[in-house]
C-alpha positions as CSV (number, residue, x, y, z in Angstrom):
1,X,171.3,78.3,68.0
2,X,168.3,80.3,66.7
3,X,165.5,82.1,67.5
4,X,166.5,82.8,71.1
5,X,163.5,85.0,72.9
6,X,163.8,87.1,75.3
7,X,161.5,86.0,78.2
8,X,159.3,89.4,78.2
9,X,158.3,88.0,74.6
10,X,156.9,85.1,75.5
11,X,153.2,86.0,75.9
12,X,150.8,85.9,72.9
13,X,147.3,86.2,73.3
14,X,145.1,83.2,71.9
15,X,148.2,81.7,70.7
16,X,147.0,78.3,69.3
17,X,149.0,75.1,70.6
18,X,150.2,72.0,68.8
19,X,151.6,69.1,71.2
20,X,153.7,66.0,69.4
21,X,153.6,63.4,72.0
22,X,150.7,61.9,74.4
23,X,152.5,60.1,77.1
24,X,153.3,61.5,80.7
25,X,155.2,64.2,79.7
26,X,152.6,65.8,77.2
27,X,150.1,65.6,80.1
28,X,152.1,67.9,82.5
29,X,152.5,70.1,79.3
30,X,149.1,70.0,78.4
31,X,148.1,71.0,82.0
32,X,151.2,74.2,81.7
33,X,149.0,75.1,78.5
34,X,145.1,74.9,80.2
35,X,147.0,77.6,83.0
36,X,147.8,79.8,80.3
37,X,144.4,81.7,79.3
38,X,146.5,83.3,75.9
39,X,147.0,79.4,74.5
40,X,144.6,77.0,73.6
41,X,145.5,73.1,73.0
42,X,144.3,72.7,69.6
43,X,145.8,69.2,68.7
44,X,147.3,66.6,70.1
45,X,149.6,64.2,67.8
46,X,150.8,60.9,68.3
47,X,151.5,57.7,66.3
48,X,149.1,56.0,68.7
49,X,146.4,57.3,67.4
50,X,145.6,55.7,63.5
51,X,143.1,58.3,62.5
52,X,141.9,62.1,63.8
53,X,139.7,62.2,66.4
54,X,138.6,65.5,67.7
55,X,137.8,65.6,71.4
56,X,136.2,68.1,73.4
57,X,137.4,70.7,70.6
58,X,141.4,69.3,70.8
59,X,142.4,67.5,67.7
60,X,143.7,63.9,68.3
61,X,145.2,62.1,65.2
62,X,149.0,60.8,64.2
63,X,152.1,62.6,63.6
64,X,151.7,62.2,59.6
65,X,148.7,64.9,60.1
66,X,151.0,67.5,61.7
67,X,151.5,69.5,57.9
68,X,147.9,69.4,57.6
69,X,146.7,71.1,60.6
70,X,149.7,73.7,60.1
71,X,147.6,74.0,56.2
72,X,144.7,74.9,58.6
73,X,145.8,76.6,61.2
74,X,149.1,78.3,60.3
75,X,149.7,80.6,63.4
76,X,149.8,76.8,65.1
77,X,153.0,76.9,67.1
78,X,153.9,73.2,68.0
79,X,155.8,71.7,71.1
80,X,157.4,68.3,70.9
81,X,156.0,67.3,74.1
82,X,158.5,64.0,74.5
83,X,161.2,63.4,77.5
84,X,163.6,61.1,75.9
85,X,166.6,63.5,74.2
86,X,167.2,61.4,71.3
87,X,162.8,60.7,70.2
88,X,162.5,64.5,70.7
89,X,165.3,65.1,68.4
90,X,164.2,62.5,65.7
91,X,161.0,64.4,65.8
92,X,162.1,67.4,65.3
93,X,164.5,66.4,62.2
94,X,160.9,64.3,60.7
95,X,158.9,67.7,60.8
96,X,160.7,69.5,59.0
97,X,159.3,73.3,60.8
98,X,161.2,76.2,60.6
99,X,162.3,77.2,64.4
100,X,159.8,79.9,64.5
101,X,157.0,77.2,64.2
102,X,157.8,76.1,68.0
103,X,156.5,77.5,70.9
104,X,158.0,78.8,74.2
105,X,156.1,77.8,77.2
106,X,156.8,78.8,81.0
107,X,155.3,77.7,84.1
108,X,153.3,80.8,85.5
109,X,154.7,79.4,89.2
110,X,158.4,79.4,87.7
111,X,160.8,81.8,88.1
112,X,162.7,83.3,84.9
113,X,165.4,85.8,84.9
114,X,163.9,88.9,82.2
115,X,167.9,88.8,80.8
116,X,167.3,85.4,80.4
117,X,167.3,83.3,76.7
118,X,165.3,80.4,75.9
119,X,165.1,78.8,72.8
120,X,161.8,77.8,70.7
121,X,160.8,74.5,71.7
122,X,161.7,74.5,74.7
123,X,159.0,74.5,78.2
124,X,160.3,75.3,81.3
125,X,158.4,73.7,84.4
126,X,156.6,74.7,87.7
127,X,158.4,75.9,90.4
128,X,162.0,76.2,88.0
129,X,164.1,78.7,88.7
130,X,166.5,80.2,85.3
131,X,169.1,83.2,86.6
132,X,170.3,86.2,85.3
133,X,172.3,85.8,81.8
134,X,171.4,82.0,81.2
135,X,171.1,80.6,77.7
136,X,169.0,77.5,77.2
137,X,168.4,76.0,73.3
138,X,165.6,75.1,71.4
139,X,163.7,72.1,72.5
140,X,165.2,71.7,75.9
141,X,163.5,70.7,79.2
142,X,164.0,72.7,82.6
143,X,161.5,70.3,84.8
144,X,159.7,70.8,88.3
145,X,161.9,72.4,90.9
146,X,165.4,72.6,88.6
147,X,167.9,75.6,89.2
148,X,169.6,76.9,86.3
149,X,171.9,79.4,88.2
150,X,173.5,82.4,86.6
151,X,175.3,82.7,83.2
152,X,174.7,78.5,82.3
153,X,174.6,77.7,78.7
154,X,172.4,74.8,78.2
155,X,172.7,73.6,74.2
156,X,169.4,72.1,72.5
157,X,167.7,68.9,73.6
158,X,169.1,69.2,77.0
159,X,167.1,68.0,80.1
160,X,167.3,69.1,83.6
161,X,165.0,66.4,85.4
162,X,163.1,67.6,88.7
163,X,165.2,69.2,91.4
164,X,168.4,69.4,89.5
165,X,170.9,72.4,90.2
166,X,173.3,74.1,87.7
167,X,175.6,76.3,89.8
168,X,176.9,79.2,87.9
169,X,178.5,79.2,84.8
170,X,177.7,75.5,83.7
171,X,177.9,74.9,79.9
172,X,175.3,71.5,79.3
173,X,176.4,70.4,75.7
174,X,173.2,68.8,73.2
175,X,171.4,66.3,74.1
176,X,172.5,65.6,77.5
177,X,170.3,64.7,80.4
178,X,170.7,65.5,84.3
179,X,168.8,63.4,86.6
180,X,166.5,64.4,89.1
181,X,168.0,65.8,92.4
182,X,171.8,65.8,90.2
183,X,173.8,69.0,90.9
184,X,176.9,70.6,89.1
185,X,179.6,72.7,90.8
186,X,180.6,76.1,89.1
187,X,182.2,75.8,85.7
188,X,181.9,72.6,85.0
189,X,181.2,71.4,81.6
190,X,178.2,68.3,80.9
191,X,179.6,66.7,77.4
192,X,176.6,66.0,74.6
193,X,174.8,63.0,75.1
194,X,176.0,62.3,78.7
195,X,174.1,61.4,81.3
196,X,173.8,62.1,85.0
197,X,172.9,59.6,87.3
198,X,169.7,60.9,89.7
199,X,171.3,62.3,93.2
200,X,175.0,62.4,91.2
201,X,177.2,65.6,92.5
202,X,179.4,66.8,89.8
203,X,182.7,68.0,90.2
204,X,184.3,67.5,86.9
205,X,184.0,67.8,83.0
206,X,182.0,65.0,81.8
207,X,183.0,63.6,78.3
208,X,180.6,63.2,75.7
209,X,178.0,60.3,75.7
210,X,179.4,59.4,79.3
211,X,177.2,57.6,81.9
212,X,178.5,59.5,85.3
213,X,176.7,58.9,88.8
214,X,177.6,59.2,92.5
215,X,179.4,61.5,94.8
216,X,181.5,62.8,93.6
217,X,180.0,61.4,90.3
218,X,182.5,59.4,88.0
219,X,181.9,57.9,84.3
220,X,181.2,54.5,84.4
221,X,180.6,53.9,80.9
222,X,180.3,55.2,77.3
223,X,176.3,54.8,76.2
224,X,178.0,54.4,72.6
225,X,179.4,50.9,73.6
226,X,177.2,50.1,76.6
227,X,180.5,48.7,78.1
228,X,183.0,50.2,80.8
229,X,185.0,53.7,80.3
């Protein structure tokens, strides 16, 4: 894991703002952003767009342009501003930035411990809540209304959909998604690539790549097979 920032470092003042992704998710991001009077959206990058189109001052163009505007503008710090785990990670891997090229964005209305550590890439949403001593990776996403209790350790391309609760001392291994109103007892480990079903109570370790839901939530299948664990 690198370049962890403490949360007092997070503000910079007219900090230009990159976005990869369009869809729903960059929308809410792009709304964090306009809240935040030290950023300014700059561009907006997605493979739905064949050519650059500047809008209202906000660049609009593919992802193939991304190395340009960073020629252009190279204090741009970028967000890949995707929900899916996996198409966020594939992103990432096709830039090709250096960690310190990604930016760090919190919700003014959420609530982060100052010994907390986030990781570049990584946004953290309205009304969140992140408690003393917790650790979240690059790229990861802590959505509207999730608790991340005291002394988790969330791992890169992890995503906490809205209303989720972490107890304390959770580890959430890479790439593993909780769904919305999903909560973990203390200690319990979330394996990479699993998935939590929405509403799913854990009580146990989940294995990697497992599907778990219900309460108490089992695994009912491995998403490398598709079949039945």
């Amino acid at each position: 894991m690198q370049q962890l920032k403490n949360s007092k470092e997070l503000i910079r003042k007219e900090q230009p703002i990159g976005l990869i992704g369009a869809g729903g998710h960059s929308k809410v991001i792009q709304e964090l952003i306009f809240l935040h009077p030290e950023y300014s959206l700059c561009a907006v990058l997605d493979d739905r767009f064949e050519e650059a189109d500047p809008q209202t001052g906000i660049l609009y163009g593919p992802i193939s342009m991304s190395q340009k505007v960073r020629d252009e503008i190279p204090d741009m710090q970028w967000l890949i501003a995707i929900g899916q785990n996996e198409i966020r990670q594939r992103i990432k891997e096709r830039l090709e930035f250096e960690e310190r090229a990604f930016a760090t964005l919190i919700h003014p209305e959420a609530v982060v411990s100052s010994s907390t550590k986030v990781g570049g890439g990584t946004v953290v949403m309205a009304r969140a809540v992140v408690q003393a001593d917790a650790v979240i990776g690059e790229h990861a996403i802590i959505n509207t209304g999730s608790i991340v209790e005291h002394d988790c350790f969330l791992e890169s391309f992890t995503h906490l959909s809205p209303g989720a609760v972490l107890t304390g001392c959770v580890s959430v291994r890479e790439g593993a998604h909780i769904g919305a109103g999903a909560a973990v007892i203390p200690g319990r480990t979330i394996g990479s690539w699993a998935v939590i079903g929405a509403g799913a109570a854990v009580t146990r370790d989940i294995h990697d790549q497992k599907v778990a839901v219900g309460v108490p939530a089992i695994e009912i299948k491995d998403r490398r097979e598709g079949g039945k664990s």
